[in-house]
Backbone as a chain_set.jsonl record, in Angstrom:
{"seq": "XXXXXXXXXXXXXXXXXXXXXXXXXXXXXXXXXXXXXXXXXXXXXXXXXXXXXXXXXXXXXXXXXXXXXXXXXXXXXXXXXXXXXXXXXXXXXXXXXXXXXXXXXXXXXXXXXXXXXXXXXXXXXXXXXXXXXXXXXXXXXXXXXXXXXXXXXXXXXXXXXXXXXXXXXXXXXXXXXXXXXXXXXXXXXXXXXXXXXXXXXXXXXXXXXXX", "coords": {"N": [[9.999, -32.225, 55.963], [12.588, -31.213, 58.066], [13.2, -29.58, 61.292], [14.966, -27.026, 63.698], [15.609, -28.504, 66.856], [15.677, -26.772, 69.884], [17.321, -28.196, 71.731], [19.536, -28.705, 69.812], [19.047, -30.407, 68.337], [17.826, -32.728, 65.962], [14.237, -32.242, 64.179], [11.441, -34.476, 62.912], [8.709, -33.932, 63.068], [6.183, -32.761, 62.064], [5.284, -28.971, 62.097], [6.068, -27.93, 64.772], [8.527, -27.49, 67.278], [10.03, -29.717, 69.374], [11.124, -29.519, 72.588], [14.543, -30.208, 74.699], [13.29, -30.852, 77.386], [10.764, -31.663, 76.98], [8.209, -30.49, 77.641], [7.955, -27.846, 76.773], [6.734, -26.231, 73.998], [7.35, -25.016, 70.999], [5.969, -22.709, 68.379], [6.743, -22.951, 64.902], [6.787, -20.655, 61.976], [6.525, -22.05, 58.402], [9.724, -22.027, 56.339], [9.167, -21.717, 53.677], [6.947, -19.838, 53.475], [7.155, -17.256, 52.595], [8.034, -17.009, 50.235], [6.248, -18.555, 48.792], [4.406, -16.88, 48.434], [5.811, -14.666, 47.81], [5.706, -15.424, 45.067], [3.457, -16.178, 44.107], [2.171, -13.578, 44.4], [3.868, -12.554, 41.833], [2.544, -13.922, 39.895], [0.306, -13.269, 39.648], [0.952, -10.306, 39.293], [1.725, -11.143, 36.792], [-0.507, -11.859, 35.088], [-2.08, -9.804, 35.133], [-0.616, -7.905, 33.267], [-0.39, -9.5, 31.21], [-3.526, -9.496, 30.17], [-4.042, -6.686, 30.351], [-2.404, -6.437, 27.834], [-3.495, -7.688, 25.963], [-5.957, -6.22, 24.909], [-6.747, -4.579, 22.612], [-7.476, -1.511, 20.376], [-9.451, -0.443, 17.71], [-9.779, 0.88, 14.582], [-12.95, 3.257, 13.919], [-15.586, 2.456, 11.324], [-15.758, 3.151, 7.667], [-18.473, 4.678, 6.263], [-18.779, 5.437, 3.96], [-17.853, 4.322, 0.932], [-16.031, 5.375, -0.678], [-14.314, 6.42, 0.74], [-12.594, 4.846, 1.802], [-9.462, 2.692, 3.539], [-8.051, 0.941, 1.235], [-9.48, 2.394, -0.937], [-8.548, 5.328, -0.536], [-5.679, 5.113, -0.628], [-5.597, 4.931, -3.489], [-4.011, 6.636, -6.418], [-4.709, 9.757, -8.02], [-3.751, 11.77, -9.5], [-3.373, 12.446, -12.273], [-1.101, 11.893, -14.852], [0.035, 9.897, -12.845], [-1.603, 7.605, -12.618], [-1.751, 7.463, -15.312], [0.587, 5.986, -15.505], [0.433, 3.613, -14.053], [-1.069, 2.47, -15.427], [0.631, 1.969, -17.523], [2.489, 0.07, -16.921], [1.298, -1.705, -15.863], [0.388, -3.104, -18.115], [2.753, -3.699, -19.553], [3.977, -5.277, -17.916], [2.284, -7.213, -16.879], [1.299, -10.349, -18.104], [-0.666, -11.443, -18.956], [-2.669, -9.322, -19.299], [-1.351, -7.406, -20.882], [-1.586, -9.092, -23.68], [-4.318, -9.228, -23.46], [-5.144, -6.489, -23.752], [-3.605, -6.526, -26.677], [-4.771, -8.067, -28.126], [-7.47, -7.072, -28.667], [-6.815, -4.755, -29.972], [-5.961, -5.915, -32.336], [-7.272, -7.476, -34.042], [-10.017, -6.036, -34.81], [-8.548, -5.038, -37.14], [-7.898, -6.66, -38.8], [-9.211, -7.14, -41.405], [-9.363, -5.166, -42.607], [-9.291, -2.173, -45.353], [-8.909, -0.62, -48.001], [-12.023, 0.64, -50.022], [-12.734, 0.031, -53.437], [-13.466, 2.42, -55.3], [-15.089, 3.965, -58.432], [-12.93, 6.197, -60.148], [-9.961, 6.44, -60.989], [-7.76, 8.284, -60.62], [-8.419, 9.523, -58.051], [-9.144, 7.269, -56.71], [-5.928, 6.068, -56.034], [-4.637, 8.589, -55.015], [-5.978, 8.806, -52.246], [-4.703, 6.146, -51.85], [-2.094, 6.67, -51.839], [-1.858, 8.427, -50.035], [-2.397, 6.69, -47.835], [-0.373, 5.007, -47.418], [1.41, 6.887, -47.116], [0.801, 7.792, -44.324], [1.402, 5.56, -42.876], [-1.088, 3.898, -42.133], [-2.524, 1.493, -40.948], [-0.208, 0.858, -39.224], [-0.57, 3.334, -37.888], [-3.295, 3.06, -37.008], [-3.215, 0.367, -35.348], [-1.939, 1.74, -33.348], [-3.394, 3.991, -32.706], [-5.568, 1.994, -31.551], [-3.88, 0.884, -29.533], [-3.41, 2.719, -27.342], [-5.657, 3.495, -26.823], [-6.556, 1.591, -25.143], [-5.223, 0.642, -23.441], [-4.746, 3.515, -21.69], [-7.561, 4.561, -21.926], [-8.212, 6.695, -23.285], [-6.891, 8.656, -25.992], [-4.813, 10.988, -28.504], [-4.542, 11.901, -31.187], [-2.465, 13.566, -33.548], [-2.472, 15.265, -36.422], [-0.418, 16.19, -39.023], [-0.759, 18.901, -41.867], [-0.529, 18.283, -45.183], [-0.88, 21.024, -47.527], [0.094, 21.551, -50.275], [0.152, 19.157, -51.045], [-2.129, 18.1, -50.485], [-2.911, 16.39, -49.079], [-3.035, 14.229, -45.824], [-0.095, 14.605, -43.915], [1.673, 13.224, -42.162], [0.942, 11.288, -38.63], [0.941, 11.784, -35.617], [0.868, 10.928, -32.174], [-0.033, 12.009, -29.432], [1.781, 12.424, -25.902], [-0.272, 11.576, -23.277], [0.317, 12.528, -20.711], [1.305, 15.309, -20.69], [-1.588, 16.683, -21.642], [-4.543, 18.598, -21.415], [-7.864, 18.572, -20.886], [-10.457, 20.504, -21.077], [-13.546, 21.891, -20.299], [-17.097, 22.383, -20.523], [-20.887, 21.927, -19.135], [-22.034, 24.061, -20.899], [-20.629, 24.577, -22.92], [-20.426, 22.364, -26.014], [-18.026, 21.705, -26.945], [-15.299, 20.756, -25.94], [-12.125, 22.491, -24.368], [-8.847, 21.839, -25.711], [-5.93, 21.712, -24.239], [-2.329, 21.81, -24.76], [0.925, 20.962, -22.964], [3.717, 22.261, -24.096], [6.226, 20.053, -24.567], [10.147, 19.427, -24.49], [10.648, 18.684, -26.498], [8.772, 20.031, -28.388], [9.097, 22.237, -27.749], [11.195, 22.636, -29.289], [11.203, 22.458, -31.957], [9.373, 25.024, -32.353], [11.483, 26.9, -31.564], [13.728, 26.218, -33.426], [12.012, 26.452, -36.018], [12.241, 23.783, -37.317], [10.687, 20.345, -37.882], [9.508, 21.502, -40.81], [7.095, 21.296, -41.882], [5.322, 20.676, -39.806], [6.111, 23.052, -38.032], [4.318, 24.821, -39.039], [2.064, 23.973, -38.499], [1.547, 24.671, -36.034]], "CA": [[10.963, -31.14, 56.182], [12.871, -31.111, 59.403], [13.355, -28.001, 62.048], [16.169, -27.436, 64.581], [15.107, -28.015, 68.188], [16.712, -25.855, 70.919], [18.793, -28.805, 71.972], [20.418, -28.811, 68.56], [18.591, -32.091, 67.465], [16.459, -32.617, 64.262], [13.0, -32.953, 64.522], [10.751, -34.501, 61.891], [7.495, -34.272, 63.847], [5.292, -31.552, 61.695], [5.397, -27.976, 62.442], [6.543, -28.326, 66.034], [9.533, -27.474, 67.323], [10.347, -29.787, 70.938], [12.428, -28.678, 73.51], [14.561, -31.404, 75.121], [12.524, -31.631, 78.25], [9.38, -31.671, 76.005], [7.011, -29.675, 78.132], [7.762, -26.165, 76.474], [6.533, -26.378, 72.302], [6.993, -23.718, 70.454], [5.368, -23.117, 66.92], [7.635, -22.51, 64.034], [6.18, -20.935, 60.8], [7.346, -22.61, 57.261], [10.602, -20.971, 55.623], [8.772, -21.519, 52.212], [5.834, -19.418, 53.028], [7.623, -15.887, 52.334], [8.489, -17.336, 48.991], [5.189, -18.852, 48.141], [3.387, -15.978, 48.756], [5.907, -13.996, 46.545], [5.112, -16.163, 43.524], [1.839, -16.033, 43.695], [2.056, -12.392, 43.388], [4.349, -12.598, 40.567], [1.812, -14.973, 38.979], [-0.94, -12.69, 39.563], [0.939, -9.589, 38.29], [2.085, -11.03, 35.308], [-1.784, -12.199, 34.367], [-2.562, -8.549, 34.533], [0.197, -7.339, 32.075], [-0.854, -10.074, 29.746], [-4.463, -8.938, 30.217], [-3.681, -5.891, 29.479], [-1.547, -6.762, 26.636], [-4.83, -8.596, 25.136], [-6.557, -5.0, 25.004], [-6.501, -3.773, 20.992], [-8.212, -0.712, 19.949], [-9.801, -0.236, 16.15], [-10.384, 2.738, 14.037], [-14.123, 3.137, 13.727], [-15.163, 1.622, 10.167], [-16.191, 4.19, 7.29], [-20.16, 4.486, 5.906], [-19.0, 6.01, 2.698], [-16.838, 3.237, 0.719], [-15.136, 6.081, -1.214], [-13.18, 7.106, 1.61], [-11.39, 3.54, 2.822], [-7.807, 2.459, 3.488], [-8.163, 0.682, 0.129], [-9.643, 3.429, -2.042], [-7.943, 6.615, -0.499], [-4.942, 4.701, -1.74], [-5.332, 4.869, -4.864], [-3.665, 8.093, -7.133], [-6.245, 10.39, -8.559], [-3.034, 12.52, -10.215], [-3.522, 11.722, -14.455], [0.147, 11.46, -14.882], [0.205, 8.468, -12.316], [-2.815, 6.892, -13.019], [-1.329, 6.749, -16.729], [1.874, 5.327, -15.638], [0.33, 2.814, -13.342], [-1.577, 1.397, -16.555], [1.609, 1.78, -18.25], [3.277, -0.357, -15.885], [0.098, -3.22, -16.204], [0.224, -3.328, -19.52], [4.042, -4.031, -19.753], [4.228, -6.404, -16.957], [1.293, -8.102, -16.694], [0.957, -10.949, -19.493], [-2.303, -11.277, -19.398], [-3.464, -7.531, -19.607], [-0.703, -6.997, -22.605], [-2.361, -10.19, -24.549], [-5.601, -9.258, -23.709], [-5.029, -5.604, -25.31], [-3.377, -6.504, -28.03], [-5.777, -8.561, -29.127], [-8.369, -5.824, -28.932], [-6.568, -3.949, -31.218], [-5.288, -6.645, -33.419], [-8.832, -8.322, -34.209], [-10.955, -5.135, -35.72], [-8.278, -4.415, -37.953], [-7.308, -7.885, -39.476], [-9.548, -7.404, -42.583], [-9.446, -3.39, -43.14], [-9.173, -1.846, -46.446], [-9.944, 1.114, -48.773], [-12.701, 0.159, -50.67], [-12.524, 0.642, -54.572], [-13.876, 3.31, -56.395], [-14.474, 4.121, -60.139], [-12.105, 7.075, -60.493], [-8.733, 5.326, -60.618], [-6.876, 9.035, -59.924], [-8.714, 9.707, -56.422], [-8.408, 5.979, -55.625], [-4.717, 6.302, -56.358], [-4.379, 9.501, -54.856], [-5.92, 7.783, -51.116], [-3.69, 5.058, -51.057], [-0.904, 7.264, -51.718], [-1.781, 8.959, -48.655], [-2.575, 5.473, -46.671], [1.157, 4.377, -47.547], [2.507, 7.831, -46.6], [0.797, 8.224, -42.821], [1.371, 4.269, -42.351], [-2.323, 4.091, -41.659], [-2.305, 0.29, -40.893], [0.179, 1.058, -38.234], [-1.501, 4.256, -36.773], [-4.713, 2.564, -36.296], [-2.666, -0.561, -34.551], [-0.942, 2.601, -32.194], [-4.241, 4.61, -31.398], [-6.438, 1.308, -30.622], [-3.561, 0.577, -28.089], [-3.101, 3.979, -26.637], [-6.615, 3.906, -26.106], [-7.442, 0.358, -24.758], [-4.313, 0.874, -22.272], [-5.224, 4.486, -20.385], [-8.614, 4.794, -21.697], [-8.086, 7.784, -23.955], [-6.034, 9.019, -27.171], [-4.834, 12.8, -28.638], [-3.57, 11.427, -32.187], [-2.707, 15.035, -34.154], [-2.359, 15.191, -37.748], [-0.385, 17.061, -40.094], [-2.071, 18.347, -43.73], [0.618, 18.974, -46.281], [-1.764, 21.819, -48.138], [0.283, 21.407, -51.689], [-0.08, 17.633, -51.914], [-3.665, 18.177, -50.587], [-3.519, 15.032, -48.315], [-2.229, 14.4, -44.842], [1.378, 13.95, -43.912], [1.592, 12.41, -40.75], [0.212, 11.482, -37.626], [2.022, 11.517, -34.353], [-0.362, 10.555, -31.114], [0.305, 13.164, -28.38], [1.511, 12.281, -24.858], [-1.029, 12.259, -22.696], [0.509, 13.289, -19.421], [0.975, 16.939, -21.514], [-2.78, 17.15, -22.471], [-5.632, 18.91, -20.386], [-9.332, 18.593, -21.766], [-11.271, 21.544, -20.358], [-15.076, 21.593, -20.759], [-18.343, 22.624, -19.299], [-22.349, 21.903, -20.094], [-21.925, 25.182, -21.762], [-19.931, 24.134, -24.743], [-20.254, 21.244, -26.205], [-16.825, 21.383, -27.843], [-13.784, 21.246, -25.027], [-10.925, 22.945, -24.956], [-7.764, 21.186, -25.465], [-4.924, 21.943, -23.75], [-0.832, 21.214, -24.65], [1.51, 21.404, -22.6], [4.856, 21.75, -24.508], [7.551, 19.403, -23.949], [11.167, 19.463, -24.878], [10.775, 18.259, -28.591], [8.024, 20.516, -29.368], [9.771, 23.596, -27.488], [12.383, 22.998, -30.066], [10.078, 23.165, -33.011], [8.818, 26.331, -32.363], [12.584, 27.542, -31.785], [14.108, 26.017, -34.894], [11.087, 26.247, -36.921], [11.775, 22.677, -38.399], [9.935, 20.495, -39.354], [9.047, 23.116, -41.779], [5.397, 21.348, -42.313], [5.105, 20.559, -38.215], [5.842, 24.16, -37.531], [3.02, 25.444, -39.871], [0.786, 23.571, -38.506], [1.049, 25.373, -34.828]], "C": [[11.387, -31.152, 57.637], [13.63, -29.654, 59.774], [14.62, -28.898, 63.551], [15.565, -27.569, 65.747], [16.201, -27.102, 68.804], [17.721, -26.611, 71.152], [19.905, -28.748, 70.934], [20.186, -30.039, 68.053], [17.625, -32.053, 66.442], [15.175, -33.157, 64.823], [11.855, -33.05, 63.197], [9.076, -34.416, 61.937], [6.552, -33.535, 63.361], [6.02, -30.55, 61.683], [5.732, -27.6, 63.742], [8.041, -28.334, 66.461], [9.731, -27.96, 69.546], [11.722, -30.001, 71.073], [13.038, -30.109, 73.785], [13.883, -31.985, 76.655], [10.984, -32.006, 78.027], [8.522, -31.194, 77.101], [7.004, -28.033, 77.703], [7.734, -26.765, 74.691], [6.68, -25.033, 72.025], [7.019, -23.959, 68.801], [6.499, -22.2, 66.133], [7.296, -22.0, 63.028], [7.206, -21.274, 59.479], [8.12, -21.557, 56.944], [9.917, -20.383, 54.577], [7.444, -20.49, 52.321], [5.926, -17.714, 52.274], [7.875, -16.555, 50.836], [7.63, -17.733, 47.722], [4.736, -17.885, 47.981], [4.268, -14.974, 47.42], [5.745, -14.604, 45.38], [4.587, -16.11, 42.913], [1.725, -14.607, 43.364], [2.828, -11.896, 42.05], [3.572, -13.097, 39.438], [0.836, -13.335, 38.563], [-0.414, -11.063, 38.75], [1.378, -9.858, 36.402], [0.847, -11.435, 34.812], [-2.371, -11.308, 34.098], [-2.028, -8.125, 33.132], [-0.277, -7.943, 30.777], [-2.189, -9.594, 29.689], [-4.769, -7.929, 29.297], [-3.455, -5.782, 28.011], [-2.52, -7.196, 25.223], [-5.488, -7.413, 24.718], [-6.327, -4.414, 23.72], [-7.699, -2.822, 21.108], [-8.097, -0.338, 18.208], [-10.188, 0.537, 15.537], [-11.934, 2.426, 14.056], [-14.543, 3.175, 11.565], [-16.101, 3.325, 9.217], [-17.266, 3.725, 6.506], [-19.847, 4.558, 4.427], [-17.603, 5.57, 1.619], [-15.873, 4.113, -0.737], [-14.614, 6.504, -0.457], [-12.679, 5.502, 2.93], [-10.27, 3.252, 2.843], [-7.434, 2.053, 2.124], [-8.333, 2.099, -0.963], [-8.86, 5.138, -2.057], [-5.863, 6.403, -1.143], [-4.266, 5.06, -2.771], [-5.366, 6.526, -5.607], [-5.356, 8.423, -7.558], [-5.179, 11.173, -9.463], [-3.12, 11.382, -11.966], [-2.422, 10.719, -14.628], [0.613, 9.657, -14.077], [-0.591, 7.704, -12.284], [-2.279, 6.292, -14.56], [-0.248, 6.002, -16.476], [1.449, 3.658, -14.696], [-0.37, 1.562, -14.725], [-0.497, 1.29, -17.739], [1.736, 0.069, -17.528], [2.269, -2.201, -16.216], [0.131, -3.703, -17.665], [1.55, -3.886, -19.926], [4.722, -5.332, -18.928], [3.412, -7.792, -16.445], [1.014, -9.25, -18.55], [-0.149, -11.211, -19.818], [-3.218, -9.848, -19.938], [-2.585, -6.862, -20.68], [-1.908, -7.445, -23.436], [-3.721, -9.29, -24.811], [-5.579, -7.354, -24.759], [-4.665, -5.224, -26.392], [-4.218, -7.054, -29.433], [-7.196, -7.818, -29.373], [-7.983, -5.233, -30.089], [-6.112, -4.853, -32.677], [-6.938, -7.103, -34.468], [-9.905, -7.201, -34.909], [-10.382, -4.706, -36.498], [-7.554, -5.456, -39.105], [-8.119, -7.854, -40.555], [-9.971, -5.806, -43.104], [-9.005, -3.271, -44.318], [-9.588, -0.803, -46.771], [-10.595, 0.019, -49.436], [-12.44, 0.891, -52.468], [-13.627, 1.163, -55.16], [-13.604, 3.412, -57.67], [-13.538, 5.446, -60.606], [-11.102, 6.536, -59.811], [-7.903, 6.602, -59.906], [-7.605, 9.585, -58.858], [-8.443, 8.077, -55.837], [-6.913, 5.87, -55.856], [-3.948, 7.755, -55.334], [-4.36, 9.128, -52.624], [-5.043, 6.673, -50.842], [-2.164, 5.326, -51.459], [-0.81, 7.449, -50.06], [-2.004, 7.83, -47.624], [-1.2, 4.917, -46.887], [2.183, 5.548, -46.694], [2.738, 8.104, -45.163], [1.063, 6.393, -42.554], [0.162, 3.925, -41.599], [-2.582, 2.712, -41.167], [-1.343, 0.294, -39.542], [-0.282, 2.312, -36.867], [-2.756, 3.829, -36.191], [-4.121, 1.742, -35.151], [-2.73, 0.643, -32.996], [-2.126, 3.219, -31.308], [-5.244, 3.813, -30.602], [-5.075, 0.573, -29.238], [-3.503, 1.462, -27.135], [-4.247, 3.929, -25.583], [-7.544, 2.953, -25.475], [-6.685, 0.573, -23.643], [-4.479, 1.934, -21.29], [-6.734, 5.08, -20.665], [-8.972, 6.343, -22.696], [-6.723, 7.997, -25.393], [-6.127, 10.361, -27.942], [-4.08, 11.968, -30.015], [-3.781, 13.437, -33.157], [-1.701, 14.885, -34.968], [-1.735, 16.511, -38.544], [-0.736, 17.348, -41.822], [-1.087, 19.345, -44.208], [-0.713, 19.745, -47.548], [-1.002, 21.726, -49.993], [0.437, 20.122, -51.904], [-1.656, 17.147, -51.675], [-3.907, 16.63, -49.585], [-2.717, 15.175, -46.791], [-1.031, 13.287, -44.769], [2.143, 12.996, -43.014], [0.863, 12.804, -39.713], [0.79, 10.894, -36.356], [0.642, 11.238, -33.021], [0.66, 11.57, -29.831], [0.451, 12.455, -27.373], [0.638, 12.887, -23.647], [-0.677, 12.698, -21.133], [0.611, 14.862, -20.195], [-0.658, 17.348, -21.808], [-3.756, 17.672, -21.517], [-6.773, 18.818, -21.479], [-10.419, 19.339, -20.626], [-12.563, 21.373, -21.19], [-16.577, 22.006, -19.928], [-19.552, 22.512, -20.011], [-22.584, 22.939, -20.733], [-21.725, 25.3, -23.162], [-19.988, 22.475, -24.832], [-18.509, 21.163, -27.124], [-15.612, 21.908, -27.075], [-12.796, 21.521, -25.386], [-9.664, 21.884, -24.453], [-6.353, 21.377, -25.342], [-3.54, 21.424, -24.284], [0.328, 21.388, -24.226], [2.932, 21.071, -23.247], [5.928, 20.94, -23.841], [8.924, 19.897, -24.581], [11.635, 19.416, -26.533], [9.956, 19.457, -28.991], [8.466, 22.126, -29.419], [10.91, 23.948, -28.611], [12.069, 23.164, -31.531], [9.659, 24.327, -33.294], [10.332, 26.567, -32.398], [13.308, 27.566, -32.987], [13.541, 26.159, -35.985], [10.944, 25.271, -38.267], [11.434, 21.389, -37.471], [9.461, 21.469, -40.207], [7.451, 22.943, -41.211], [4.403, 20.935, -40.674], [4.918, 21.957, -37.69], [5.06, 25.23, -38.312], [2.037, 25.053, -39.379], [0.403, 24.225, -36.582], [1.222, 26.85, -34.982]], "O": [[10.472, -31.097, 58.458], [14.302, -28.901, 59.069], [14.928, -29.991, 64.025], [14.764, -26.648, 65.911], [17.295, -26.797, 68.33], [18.874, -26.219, 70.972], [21.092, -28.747, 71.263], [21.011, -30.679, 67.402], [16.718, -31.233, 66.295], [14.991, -34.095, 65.598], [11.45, -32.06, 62.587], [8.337, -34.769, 61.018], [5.678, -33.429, 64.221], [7.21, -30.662, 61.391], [5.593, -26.377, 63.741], [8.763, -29.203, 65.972], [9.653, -27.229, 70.533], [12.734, -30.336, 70.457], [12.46, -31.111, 73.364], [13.916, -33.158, 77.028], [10.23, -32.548, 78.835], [7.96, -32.227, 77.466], [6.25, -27.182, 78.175], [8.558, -27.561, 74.242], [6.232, -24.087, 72.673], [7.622, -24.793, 68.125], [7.0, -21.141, 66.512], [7.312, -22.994, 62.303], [8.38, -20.906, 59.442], [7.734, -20.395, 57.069], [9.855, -19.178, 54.337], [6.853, -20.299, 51.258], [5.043, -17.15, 51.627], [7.56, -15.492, 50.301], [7.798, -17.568, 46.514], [4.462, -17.886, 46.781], [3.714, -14.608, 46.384], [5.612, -13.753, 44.5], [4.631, -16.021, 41.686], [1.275, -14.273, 42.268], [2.416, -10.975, 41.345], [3.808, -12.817, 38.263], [0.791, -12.636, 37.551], [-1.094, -10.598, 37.836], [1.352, -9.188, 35.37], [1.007, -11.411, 33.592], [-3.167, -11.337, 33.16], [-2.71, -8.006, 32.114], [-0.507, -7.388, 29.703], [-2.13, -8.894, 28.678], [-5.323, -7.923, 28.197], [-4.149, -5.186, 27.189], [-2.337, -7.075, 24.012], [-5.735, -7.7, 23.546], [-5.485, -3.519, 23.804], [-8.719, -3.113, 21.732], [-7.074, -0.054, 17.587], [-11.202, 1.088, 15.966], [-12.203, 1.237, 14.225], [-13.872, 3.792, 10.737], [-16.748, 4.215, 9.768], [-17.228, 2.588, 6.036], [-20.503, 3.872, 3.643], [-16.589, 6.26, 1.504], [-15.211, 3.508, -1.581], [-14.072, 7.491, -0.954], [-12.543, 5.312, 4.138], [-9.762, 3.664, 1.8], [-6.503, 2.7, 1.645], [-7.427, 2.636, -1.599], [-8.658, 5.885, -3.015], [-5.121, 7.173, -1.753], [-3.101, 5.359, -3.03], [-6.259, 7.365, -5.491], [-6.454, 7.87, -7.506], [-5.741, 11.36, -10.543], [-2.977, 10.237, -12.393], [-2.446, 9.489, -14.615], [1.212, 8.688, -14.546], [-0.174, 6.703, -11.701], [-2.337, 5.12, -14.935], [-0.037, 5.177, -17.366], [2.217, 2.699, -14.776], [-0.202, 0.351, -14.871], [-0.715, 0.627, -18.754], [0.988, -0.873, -17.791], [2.605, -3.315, -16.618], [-0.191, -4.829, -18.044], [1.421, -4.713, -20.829], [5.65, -6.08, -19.234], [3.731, -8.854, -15.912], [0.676, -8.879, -19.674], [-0.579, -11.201, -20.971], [-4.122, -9.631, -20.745], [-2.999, -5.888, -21.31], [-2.86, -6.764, -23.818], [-4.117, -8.805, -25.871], [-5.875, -7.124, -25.931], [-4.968, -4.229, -27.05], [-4.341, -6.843, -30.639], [-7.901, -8.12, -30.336], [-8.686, -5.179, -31.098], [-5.993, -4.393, -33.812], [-7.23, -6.76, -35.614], [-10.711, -7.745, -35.663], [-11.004, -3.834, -37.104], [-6.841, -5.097, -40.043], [-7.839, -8.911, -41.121], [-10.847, -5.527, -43.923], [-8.242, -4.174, -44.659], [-10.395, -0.08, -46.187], [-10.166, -1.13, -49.537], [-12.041, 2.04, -52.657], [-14.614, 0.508, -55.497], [-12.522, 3.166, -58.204], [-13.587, 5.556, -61.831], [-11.06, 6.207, -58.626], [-7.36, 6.363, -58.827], [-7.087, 10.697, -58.763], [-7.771, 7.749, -54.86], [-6.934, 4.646, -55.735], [-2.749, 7.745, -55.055], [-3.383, 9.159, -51.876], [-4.707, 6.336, -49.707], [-1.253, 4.499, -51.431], [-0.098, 6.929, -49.2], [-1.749, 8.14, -46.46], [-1.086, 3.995, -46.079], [3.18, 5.364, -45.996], [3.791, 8.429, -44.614], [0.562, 6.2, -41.447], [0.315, 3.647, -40.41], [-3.561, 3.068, -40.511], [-1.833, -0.4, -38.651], [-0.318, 2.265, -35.638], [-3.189, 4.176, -35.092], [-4.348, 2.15, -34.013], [-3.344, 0.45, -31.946], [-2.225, 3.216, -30.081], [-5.772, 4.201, -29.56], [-5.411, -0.086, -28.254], [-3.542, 1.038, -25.979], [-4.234, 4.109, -24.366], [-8.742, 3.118, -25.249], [-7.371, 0.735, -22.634], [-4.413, 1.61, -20.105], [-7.198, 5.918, -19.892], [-10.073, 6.89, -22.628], [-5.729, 7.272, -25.442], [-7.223, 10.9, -28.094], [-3.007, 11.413, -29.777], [-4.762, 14.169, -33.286], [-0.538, 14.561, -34.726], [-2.325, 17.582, -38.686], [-0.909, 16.522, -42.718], [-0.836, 20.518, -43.932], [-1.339, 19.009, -48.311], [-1.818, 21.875, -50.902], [0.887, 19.814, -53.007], [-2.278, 16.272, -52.276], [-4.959, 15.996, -49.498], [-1.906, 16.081, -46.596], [-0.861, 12.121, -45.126], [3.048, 12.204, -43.273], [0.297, 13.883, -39.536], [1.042, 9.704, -36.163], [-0.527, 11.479, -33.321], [1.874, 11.599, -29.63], [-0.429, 11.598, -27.294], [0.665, 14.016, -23.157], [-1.566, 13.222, -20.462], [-0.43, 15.505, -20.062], [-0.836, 18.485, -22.246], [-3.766, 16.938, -20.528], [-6.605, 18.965, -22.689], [-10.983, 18.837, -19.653], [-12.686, 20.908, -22.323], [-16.822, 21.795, -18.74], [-19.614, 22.827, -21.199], [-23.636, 22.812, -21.36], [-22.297, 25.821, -24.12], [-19.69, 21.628, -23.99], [-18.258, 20.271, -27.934], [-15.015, 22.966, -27.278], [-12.304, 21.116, -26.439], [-9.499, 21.332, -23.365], [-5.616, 21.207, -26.313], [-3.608, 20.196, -24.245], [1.053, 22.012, -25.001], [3.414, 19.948, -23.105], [6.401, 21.177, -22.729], [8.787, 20.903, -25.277], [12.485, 19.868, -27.301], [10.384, 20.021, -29.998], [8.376, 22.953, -30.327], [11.409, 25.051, -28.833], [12.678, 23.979, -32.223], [9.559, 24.697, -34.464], [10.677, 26.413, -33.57], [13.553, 28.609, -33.593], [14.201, 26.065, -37.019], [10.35, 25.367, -39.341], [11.897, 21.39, -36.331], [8.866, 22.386, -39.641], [6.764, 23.718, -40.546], [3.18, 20.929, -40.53], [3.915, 22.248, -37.038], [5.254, 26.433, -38.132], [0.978, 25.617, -39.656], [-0.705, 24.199, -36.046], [0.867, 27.61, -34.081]]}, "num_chains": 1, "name": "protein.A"}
């Protein structure tokens, strides 16, 4: 790097700046050192920031593995709990399959059995043709392989002496109240739209007899 002398001549001689009668030196310090020096503190603050930056803080973890990010999650409301196993059951091909074939498989060799009185066995498989009993079984082993529960409720035509149908209740409408008190819970229905209109119209005739 060369410096100006006083005469106005270049000098490549070090850090040294001579005069032209060379008995007066005088010391020069580097341009670059104001420049180095800021650098280095640029260096050095930006190693903090990243430092810093490195610095994460973590929730503290929970003892009691019913209350984790995972499990608090998950609904506890009926209604969406049933719709979520709706939802699996409709979308998932494996978890259809697998409960259809639950229900398909204990009912592939069902039957009435025959009896010697031809007008009561006659009289039963009237009534197994009339509730489509072959299809209601199909309906309540899926109801109840899919949310784990089933409300199937039966009407009993009293002058043909057998029952008339059997509809399976939605269970977002249903409460099942209960305590070690009774052994026999109470069962709740909350009307919907169809059944509100039952009671108003009072038909079905043999539907609105039976509430």
């Amino acid at each position: 790097m060369g410096y100006i002398l006083p005469g106005g001549r270049l000098s490549r001689y070090g850090d040294s700046l001579i005069s032209a009668n060379t008995t007066q030196t005088v010391m020069a310090k580097p341009l670059i050192g104001n420049s180095l020096v800021g650098t280095q503190g640029r260096i050095a603050s930006a190693r903090s920031v990243t430092a810093a930056a490195n610095i994460s803080r973590t929730a503290p973890t929970f003892n009691d593995p019913r209350y984790t990010f995972t499990t608090l999650s998950i609904p506890t409301d009926l209604r969406t709990l049933n719709g979520l196993y709706r939802f699996f059951d409709d979308t998932d091909p494996l978890v259809g399959n697998a409960i259809r074939l639950h229900c398909e498989f204990p009912l592939s060799r069902i039957s009435m059995k025959t009896i010697g009185d031809s007008v009561i066995q006659r009289h039963y498989e009237d009534m197994w043709e009339r509730i489509q009993m072959d299809k209601l079984l199909f309906d309540i082993g899926l109801e109840y392989w899919r949310i784990g529960n089933v409300f199937p409720y039966g009407a009993w035509n009293v002058d043909d002496m057998m029952w008339e149908q059997f509809v399976i209740l939605n269970p977002d409408y249903v409460t099942v109240e209960g305590t070690y008190l009774n052994q026999r819970p109470f069962i709740k229905l909350q009307p919907d739209e169809h059944l509100k209109k039952i009671v108003t119209t009072g038909q079905p005739k043999f539907l609105y007899e039976q509430l």
